[in-house]
N, C-alpha and C positions, 0 to 999 in steps of 0.2 A: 280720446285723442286719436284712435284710428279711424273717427270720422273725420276731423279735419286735416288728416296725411292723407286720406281718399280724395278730399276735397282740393286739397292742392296738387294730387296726380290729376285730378281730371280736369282740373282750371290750365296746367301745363300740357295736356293734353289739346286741348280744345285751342287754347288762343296763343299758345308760346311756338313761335319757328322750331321745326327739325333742327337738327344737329346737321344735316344736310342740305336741308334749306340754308342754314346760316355760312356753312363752310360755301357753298357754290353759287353766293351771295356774287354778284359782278366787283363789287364795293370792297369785297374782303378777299376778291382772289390775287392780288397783287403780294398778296401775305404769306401764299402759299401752303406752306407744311406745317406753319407756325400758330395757325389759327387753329390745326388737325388736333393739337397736340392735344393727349388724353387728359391732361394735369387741367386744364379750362375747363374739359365737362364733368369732372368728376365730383362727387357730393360731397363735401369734406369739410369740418369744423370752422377750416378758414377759409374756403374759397365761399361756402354759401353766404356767410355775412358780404363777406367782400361784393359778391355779386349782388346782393340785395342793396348794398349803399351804391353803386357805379348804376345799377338800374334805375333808382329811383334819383340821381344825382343826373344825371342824363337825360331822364325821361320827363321830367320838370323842367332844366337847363334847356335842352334842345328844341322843344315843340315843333320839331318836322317828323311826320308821321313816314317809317319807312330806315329815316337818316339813326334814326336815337337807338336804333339796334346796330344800326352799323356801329355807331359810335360809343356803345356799352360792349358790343364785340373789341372792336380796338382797344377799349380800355381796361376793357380784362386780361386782357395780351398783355398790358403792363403794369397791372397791379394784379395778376394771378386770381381775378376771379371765377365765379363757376358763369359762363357765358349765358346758360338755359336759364339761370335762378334772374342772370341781367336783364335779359330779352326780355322775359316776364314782366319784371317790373317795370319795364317802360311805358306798359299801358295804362299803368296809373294814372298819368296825362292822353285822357281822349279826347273824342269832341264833346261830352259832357261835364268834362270838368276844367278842360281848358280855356273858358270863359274867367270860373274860378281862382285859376292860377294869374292871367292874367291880372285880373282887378287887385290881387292882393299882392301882385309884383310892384304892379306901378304908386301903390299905394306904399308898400315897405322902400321901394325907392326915393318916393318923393316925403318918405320921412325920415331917408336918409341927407336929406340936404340937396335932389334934383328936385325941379319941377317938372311936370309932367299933367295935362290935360285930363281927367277924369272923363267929365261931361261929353267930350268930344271921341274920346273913345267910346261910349256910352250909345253916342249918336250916332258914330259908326256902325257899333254892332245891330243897331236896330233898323237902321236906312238900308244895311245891304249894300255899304258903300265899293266904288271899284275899289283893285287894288293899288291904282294910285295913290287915291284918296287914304288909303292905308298906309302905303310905305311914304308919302309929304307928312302925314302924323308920325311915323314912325323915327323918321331923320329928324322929325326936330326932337325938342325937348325929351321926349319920350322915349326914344331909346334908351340913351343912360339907365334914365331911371328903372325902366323895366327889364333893363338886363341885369345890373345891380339885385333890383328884387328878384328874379329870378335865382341867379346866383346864392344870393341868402338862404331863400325857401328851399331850394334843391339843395344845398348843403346842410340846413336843420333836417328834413323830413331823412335825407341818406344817414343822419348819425343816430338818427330814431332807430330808423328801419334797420343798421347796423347793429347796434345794442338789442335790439326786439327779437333778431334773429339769432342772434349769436345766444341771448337767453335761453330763448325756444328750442333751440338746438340741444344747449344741454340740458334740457328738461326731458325733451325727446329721448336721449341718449341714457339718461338715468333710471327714464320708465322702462327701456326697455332692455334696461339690465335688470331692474326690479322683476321685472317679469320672467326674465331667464332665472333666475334667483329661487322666484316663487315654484319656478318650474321643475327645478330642480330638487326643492326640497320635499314638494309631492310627489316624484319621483322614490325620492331615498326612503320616505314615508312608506310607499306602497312595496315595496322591496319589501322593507321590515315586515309587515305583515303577511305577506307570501309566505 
């Protein structure tokens, strides 16, 4: 397990904003002192789930690259989560997987009862269409339905990643009282023997 506690200090390391970066964001300075607060960045049983579901809820939801941290920062502001753990996961949706998210939005929308053009998104993606030709697809039909799907998938994947985290967490937490534990008792072991 302390390979993959490495492996997600150095994944947050690498690709997640400062705590600095995010505070002296343009976007979030209107916010003040309130985005500073320690209670946001700090690792805690209930902020990290929290910020894993507002991340990956966002980061799906949103798909503007830049805006979805602003917009997991704001909403850890009002659902108390940890803002580092949010930021993170909003890279979930990049540009290789948001082709993905795409097709299976408009597809869980338009089996929600909208219609919405498949093909034609399809054609798009492959022509290299302008962004006219984008947002005339986008206004029609396709909207709805792809913000719907969106909405869904981003709200399944954050109750995933909510529960995934909040497990992992206390498993984290168990192993490493087990270990304080074990530590202990070889300790008192080695006493005895002295």
């Amino acid at each position: 397990m302390a390979d993959v506690a490495g492996a997600v200090r150095r994944f947050m390391a690498k690709y997640a904003p400062s705590r600095e970066e995010v505070q002296n964001s343009r976007w979030l300075r209107p916010f003040g002192t309130r985005i500073r607060e320690s209670d946001l960045w700090r690792f805690t049983r209930r902020s990290v789930p929290r910020g894993v579901a507002i991340g990956l809820f966002v980061g799906i939801f949103l798909m503007v690259p830049g805006l979805q941290i602003v917009g997991a920062a704001l909403a850890c502001m009002a659902l108390r989560g940890n803002v580092a753990i949010a930021a993170a996961m909003t890279f979930l949706s990049n540009p290789a997987t948001t082709p993905f998210f795409l097709v299976a939005a408009v597809n869980v929308g338009n089996r929600m009862g909208f219609r919405a053009d498949l093909t034609t998104l399809q054609v798009l993606a492959t022509t290299h269409a302008s962004v006219w030709r984008w947002l005339s697809w986008l206004f029609s039909d396709a909207a709805p339905a792809m913000v719907t799907g969106l909405a869904v998938i981003g709200a399944i994947v954050a109750f995933a990643g909510y529960w995934v985290s909040l497990v992992g967490w206390r498993w984290w937490v168990a192993h490493k009282w087990g270990q304080r534990r074990y530590a202990a008792q070889e300790g008192a072991q080695v006493e005895e023997v002295s």
